[in-house]
N, C-alpha and C positions, 0 to 999 in steps of 0.2 A: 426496614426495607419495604413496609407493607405500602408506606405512601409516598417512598421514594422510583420506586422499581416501572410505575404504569409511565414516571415520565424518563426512564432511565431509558424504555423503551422505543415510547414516540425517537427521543433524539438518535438513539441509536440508528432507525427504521433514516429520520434525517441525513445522517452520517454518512450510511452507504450513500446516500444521494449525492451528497457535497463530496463523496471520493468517488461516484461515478462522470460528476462533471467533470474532478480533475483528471482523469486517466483521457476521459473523451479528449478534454484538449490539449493533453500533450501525445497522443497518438494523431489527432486531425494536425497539429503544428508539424511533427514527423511525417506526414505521410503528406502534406500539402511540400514539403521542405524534399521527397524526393522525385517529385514529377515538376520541379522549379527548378528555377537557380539557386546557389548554396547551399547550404548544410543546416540552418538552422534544428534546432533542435529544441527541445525545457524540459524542467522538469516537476514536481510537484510546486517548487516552492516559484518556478519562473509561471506557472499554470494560476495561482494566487496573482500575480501581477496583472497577467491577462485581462483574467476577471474585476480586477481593480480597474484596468482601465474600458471596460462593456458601461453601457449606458447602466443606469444606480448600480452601479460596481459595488462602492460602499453596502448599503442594503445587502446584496446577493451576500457580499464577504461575510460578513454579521451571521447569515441564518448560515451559513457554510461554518463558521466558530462553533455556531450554538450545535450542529448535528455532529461535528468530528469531538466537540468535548464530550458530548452523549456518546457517541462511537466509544471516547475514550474510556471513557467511567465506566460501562457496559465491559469493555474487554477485560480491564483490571476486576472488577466485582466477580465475572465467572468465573476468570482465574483464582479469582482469591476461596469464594463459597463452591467450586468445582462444579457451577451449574449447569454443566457439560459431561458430566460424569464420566472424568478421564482416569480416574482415582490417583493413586498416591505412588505409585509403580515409578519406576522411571521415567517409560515413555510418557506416560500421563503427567507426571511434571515438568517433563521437558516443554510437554504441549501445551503446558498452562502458565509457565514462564515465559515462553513463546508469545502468547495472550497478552501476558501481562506487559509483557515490550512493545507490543503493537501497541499499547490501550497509551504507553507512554507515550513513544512516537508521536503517534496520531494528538494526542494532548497537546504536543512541543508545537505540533501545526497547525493546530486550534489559536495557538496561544499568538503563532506569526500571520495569521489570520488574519484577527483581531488588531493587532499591533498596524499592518499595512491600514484596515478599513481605517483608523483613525488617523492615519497618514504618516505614519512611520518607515518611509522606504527602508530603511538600515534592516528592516524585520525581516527582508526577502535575504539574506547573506547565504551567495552559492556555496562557500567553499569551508562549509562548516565541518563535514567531514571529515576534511583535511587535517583542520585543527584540532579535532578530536584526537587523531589518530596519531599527531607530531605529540600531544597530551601525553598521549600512553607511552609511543616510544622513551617521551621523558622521565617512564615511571622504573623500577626495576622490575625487572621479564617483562616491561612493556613490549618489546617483537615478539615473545608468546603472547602477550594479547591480543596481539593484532594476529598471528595464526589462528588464535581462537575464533577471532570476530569472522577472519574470511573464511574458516571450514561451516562455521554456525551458518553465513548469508547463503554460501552458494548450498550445504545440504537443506537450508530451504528453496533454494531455488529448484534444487531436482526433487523436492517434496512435492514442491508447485506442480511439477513438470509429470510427477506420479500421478497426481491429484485429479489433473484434467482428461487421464483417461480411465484412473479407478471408478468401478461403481457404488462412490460415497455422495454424489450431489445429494440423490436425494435426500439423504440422511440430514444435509441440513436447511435443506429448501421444499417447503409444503408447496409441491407442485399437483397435489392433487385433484384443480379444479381446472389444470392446462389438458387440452385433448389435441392431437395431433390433427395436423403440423404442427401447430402452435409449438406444440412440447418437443418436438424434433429439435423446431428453428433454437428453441431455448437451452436447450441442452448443450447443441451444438457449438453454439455462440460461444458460451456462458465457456465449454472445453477449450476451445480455440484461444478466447482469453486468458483463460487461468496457465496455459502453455506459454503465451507471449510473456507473460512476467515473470515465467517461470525462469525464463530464457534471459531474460531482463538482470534477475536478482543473480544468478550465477555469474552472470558477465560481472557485476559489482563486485560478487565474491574473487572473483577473478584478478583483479584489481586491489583489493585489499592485501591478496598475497603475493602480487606482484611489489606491493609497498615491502610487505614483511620481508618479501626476500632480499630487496633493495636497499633495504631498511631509508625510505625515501618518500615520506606522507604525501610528496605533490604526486605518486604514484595510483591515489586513489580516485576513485571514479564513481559517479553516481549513475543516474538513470539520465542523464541528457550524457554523459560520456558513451555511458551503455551503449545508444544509439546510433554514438560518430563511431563506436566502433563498428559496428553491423554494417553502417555507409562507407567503412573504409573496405570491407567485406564484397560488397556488392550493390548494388539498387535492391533486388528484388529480397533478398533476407531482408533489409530496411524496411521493404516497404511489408515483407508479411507478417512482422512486428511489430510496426507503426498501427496497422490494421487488427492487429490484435489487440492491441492497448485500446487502442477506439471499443473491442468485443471485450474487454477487462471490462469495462468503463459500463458496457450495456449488462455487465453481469451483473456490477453493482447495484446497478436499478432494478434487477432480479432479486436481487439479497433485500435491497429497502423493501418491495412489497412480498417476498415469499420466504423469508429467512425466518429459522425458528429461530426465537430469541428467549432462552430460559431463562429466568431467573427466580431468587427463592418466594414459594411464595407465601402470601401472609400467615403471619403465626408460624412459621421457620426461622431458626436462627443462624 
């Protein structure tokens, strides 16, 4: 790890970058989408396309691969070596399990990334979810699994939702050299966002046990669903969601330059 770990880091510091550009522009498509005409909406993976089509799109997607597979490795590795020192308790395996499915995730997105830059349209497929979840139901207790999946999303969504007004930022953001306003504006932001996804992921949750209940996989919904429904809601919840994800977006570029990022170090095993 001794000579793997300084560039586990760099791409990790990348990652947050390449998932701050994506939140920015599916909160600016949402929030441009409720002061216009129609509904549009995206979501991570229609946010990938976007950027495919921005002038060297290509290029961008590439270094966006290379920082969310660093993202990726980075999540799985703390999880694995507990370089967050959550220990072995419940909670602390939950939270490192937790880790370790981000680190996956974020790898699956690295990898449709990749696949689009080189010109693979098929890599962007919205309705993967779906198919995941018509999967399970085909499995036995597959509808407990899919209760499982929708209590897991949304008690991270009101984790999310706890998060952005507990007093743990600091704990993982070295903000010591921010002096107000600055540190106001950063805080501020950085809460606002971590609430908009908060609100984001429980609406998914939402929708997964709308399937379970249904027992009906076209019942799931992602983060561009999330959206239409907030717009079926109202404008102004859209639009102070939309606006948050744009503040998700500016947290992550908080996290790329101030995020502690541990891991073991040389001569640990």
């Amino acid at each position: 790890m001794a000579d793997v770990a300084p560039w586990v880091v760099r791409l990790a510091r990348v990652g947050y970058a390449a998932k701050a550009l994506l939140y920015i522009t599916i909160g600016l498509v949402a929030a441009k989408a409720a002061f216009g005409p129609g509904r549009r909406t995206t979501d991570t993976q229609g946010a990938l396309r976007l950027v495919h089509g921005m002038t060297f799109g290509r290029v961008v997607l590439v270094i966006v691969a290379a920082g969310l597979m660093g993202y990726a490795i980075w999540r799985v590795v703390e999880a694995v070596v507990d370089a967050e020192r959550r220990g072995v308790g419940a909670k602390g395996v939950a939270l490192r399990a937790g880790s370790a499915g981000r680190g996956l995730l974020h790898g699956g997105l690295a990898i449709t990334a990749l696949r689009l830059a080189y010109g693979d349209r098929s890599a962007t497929h919205s309705h993967q979810a779906r198919e995941w979840t018509a999967v399970a139901f085909g499995l036995p207790g597959g509808r407990l699994l899919v209760w499982i999946a929708a209590a897991s999303v949304t008690g991270y969504g009101l984790y999310q939702l706890y998060r952005s007004y507990a007093p743990k930022l600091g704990s993982q953001l070295d903000l010591s050299r921010l002096r107000d306003p600055a540190l106001g504006w950063v805080v501020g932001v950085s809460r606002f966002g971590i609430a908009a996804r908060g609100v984001v992921f429980c609406l998914i949750g939402f929708f997964l046990a709308r399937a379970a209940m249904r027992h009906d996989a076209r019942q799931v919904g992602g983060v561009r669903e999330s959206l239409g429904a907030l717009a079926d809601i109202g404008r102004w919840p859209f639009v102070v969601v939309a606006l948050g994800l744009v503040a998700y977006g500016v947290y992550e570029l908080v996290n790329a330059r101030y995020r502690r990022i541990n891991l073991p170090s040389p001569g640990t095993s």
